[in-house]
C-alpha positions as CSV (number, residue, x, y, z in Angstrom):
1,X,3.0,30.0,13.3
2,X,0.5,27.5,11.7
3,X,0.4,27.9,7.5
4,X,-2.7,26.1,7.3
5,X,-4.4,28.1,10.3
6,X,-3.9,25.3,13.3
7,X,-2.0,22.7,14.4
8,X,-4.5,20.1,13.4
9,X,-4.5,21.5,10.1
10,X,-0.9,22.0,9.6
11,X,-0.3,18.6,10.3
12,X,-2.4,17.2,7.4
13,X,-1.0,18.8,5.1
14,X,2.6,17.6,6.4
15,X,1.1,14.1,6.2
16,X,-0.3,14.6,2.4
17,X,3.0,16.2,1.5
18,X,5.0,13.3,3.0
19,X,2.8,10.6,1.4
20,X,3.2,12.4,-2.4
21,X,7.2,12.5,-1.3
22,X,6.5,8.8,-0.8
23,X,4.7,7.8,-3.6
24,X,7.5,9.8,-5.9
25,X,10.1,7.7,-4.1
26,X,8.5,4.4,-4.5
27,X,8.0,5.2,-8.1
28,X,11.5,6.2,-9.0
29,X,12.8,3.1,-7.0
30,X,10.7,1.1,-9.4
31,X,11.6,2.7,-12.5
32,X,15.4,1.7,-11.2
33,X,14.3,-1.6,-11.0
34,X,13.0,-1.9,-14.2
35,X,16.4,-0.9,-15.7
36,X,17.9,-3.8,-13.7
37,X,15.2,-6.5,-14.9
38,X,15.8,-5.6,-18.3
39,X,19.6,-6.2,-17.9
40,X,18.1,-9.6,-16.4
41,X,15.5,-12.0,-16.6
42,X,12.1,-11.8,-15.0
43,X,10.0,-14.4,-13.3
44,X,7.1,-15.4,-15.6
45,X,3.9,-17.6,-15.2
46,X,0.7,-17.7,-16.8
47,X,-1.9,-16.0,-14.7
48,X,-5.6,-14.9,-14.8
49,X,-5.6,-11.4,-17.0
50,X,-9.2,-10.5,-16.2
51,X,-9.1,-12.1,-12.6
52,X,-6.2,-9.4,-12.3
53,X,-8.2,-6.7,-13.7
54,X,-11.2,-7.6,-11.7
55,X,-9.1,-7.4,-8.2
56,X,-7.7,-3.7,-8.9
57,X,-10.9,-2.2,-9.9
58,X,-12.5,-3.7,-6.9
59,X,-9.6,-2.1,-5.0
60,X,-9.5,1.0,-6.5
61,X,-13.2,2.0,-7.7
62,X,-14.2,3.2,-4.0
63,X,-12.5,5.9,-4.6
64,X,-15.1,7.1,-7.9
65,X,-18.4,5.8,-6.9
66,X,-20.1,8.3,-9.3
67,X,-18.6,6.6,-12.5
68,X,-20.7,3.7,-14.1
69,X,-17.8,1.2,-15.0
70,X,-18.1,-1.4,-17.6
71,X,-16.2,-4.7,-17.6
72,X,-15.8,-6.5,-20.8
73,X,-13.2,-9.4,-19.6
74,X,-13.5,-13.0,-20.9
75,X,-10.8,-15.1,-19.3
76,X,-7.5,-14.5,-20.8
77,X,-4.5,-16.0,-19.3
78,X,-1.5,-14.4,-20.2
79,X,2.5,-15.6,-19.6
80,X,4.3,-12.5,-17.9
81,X,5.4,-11.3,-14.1
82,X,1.9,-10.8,-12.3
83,X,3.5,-8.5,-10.1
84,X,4.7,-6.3,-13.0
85,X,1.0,-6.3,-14.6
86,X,-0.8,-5.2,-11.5
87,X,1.6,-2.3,-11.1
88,X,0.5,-1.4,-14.9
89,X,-3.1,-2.1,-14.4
90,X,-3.1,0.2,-11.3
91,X,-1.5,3.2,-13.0
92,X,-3.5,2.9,-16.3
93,X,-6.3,2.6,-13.9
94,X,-5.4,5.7,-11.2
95,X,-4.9,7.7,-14.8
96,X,-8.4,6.5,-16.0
97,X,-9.9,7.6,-12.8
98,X,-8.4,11.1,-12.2
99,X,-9.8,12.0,-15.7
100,X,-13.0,10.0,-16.3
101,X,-16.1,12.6,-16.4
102,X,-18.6,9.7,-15.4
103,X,-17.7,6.4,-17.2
104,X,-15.0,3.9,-17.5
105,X,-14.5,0.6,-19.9
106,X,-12.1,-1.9,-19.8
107,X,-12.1,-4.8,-22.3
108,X,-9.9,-7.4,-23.5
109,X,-10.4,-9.0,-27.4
110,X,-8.7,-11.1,-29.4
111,X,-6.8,-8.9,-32.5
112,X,-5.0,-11.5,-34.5
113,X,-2.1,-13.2,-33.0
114,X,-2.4,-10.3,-29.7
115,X,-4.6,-9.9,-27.0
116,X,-5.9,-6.0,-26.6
117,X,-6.6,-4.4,-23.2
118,X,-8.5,-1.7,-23.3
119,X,-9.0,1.4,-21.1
120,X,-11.9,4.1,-21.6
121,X,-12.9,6.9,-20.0
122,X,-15.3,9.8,-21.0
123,X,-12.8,12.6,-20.1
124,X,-11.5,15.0,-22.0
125,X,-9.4,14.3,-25.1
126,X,-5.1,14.7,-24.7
127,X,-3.5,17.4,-26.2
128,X,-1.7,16.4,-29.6
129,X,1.8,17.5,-28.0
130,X,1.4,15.6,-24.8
131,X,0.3,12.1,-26.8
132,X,3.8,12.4,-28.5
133,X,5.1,12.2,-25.2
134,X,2.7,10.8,-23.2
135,X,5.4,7.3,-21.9
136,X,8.3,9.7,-21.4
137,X,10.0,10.0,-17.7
138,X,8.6,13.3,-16.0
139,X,6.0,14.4,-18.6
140,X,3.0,14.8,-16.5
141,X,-1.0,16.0,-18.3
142,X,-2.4,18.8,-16.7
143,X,-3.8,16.0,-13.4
144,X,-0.9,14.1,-13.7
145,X,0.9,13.8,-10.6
146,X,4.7,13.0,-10.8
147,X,5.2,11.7,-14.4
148,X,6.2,8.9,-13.0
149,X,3.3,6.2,-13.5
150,X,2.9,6.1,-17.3
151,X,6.6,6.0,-18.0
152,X,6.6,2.7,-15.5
153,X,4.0,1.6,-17.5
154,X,5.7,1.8,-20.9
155,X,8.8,0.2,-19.6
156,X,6.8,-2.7,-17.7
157,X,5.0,-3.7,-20.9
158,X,8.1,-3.3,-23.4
159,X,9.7,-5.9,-20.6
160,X,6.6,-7.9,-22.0
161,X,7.5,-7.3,-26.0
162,X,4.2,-5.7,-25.7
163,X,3.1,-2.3,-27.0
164,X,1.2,0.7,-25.2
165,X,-0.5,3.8,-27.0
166,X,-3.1,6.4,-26.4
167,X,-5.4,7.7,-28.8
168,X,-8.4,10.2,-28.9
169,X,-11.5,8.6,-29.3
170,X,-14.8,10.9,-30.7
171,X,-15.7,10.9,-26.9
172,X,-12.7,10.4,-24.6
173,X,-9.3,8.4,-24.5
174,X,-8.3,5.0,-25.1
175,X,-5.1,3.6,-23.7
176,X,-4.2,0.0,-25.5
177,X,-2.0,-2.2,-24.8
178,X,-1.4,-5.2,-27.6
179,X,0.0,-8.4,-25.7
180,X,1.5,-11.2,-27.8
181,X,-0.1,-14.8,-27.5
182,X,2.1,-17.0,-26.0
183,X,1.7,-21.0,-25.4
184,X,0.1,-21.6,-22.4
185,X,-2.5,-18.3,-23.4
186,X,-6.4,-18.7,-22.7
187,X,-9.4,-16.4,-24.2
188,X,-12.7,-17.8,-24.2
């Protein structure tokens, strides 16, 4: 007996299912990482912030060729673990991209002693109850996939004494996240 009408068929879906089960593994292993690191130091260096942005979207963008993406990135070096950052620059982005209508922006400025990243997209707006619990473990939007990804995120950037929110825009959701200058920091 074949659930998904043939063997060939069958076997895809075993494949999907077992990458998911991966993914959901991987992601939990993390998150027990991240309790360990913050027991313990992490390895820091200053690297390119915008460089870093520019290789994930290059990476990940195939996937959406029907949204116009907009990249507002001057260089900005920033002192943290560029290992860390790409995994949060990946999951803000796979979030970005599962809800995006047609258009995604990603910026960095200067706000006072912080640098801000920002991500856009032109999907629709968060309900009020899921934005109060948008970082938490398991808390997944009506897309979401494990409730894994943003929860990594929160905890990767509080590593970073940085800060992560959401908000509604007029058209869309903004995710920010406010990084502290540090010596050794560029933005042109």
């Amino acid at each position: 007996i074949y659930p998904k009408g043939d063997l060939d068929c069958s076997v895809e879906v075993i494949d999907e299912e077992a990458e998911r089960l991966e993914k959901r593994i991987k992601n939990l292993l993390f998150i027990t990482k991240l309790d360990y690191l913050n027991a313990n130091d992490i390895s820091k260096q200053n690297f390119s912030l915008d460089n870093l942005i520019k290789d994930v979207v290059d990476r990940l963008s195939w996937s959406r060729t029907d949204i116009d993406w907009q990249l507002e990135l001057p260089n900005t070096d920033i002192y943290g673990d560029l290992e860390q950052w790409r995994v949060v620059i990946e999951n803000l982005l796979d979030n970005q991209m599962r809800y995006a209508k047609g258009a995604i922006l990603i910026s960095i400025t200067s706000k006072n002693d912080n640098i801000l990243l920002r991500f856009w997209n032109d999907g629709p707006s968060i309900e009020p109850k899921v934005l109060d619990s948008l970082f938490s473990k398991f808390n997944k939007g009506e897309k979401g996939e494990f409730g894994l990804g943003l929860a990594i995120v929160y905890r990767i950037v509080a590593l970073h004494h940085a800060k992560i929110w959401a908000r509604n825009e007029d058209v869309g959701v903004s995710f920010y996240v406010e990084i502290p200058k540090v010596v050794g920091v560029r933005l042109e």
